[in-house]
C-alpha positions in Angstrom: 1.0 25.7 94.4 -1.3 28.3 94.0 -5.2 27.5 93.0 -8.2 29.8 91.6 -10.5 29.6 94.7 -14.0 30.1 92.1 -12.7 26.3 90.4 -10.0 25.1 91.8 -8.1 25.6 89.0 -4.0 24.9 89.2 -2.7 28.8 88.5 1.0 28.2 89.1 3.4 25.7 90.7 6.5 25.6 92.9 9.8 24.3 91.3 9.0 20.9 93.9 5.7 20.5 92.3 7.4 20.7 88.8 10.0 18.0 90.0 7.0 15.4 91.0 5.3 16.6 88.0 8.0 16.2 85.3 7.5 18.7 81.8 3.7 18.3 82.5 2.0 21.4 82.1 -0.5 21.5 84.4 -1.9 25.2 84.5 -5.7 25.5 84.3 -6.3 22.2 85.1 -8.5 21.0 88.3 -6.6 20.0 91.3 -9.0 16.4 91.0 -7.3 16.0 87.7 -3.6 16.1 89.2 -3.9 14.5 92.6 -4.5 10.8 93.2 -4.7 8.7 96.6 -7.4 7.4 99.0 -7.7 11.3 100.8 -8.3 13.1 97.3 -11.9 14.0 98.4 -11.4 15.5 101.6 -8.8 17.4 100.2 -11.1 19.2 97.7 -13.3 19.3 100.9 -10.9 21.5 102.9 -9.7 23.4 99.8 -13.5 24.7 99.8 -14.0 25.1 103.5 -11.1 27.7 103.4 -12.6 29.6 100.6 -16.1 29.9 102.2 -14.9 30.3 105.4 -11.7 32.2 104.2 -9.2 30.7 106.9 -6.2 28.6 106.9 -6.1 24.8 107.2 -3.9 22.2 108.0 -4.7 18.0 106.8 -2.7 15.5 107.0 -1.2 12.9 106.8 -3.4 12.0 104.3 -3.0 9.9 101.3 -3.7 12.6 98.6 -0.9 13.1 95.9 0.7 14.8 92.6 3.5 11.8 92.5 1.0 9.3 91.2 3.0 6.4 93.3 0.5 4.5 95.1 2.7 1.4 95.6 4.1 2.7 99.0 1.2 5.0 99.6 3.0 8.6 100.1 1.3 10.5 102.7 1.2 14.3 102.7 0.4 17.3 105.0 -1.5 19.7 103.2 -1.2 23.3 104.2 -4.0 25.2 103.1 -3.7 29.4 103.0 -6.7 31.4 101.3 -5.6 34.9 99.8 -8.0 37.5 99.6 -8.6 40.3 97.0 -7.5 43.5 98.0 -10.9 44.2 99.8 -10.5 41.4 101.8 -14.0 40.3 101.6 -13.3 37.7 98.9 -11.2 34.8 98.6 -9.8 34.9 94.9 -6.8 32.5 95.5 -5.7 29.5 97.3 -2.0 28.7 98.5 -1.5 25.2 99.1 1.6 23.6 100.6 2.9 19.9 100.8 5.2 18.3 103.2 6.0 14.7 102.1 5.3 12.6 105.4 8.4 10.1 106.3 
C-alpha cells in the first residue's frame, strides 16, 4: 500500500490489499477510515514518526487491520518505508507492508 505522507491518504494498493478489500475503492481515503482493531492509533502514530523523522519502521504484531474481522482478532506486522522526493529532503510518500501474524 502506498500513502500520501502530508494526509495519510491511501494512493494505491497491492493486488493482497484488493483481495481483503473486495471491489472497494479505496483511493484518497484516510488510512483511519480503512483499518479497524485495538492498535489503529499507534499505527497512525508510527506512519507519522517515519515521515517526520523520514526512516523506516517496523510494528507489530499489533491488532490493526483492513479485513474488518475482529472476531479472531487478526494481528499484523506493519512495515513502514518513507519515500522521499527526488531531493531527498522530503518525505512525499509512504510504503506500507503487512504480514498477517499466524
Amino acid at each position: 500500500m502506498v500513502l500520501n505522507a502530508d494526509d495519510l491518504t491511501i494512493q494505491s494498493i497491492n493486488p493482497t490489499y484488493k483481495q481483503l478489500l473486495g471491489t472497494r475503492d479505496v483511493r484518497g481515503l484516510p488510512m483511519s477510515e480503512i483499518f479497524s482493531g485495538e492498535h489503529v492509533d499507534d499505527l497512525i502514530k508510527a506512519l507519522k514518526t517515519s515521515v517526520r523523522e523520514s526512516r523506516a519502521l517496523t510494528m507489530g504484531p499489533i491488532f490493526a487491520s483492513v479485513d474488518g474481522n475482529q472476531s479472531d482478532r487478526p494481528r499484523f506486522n506493519h512495515t513502514i518505508v518513507p519515500i522521499s522526493d527526488a531531493s531527498g529532503k522530503s518525505v512525499t510518500r509512504l510504503f506500507v507492508y503487512s504480514e498477517k501474524v499466524v
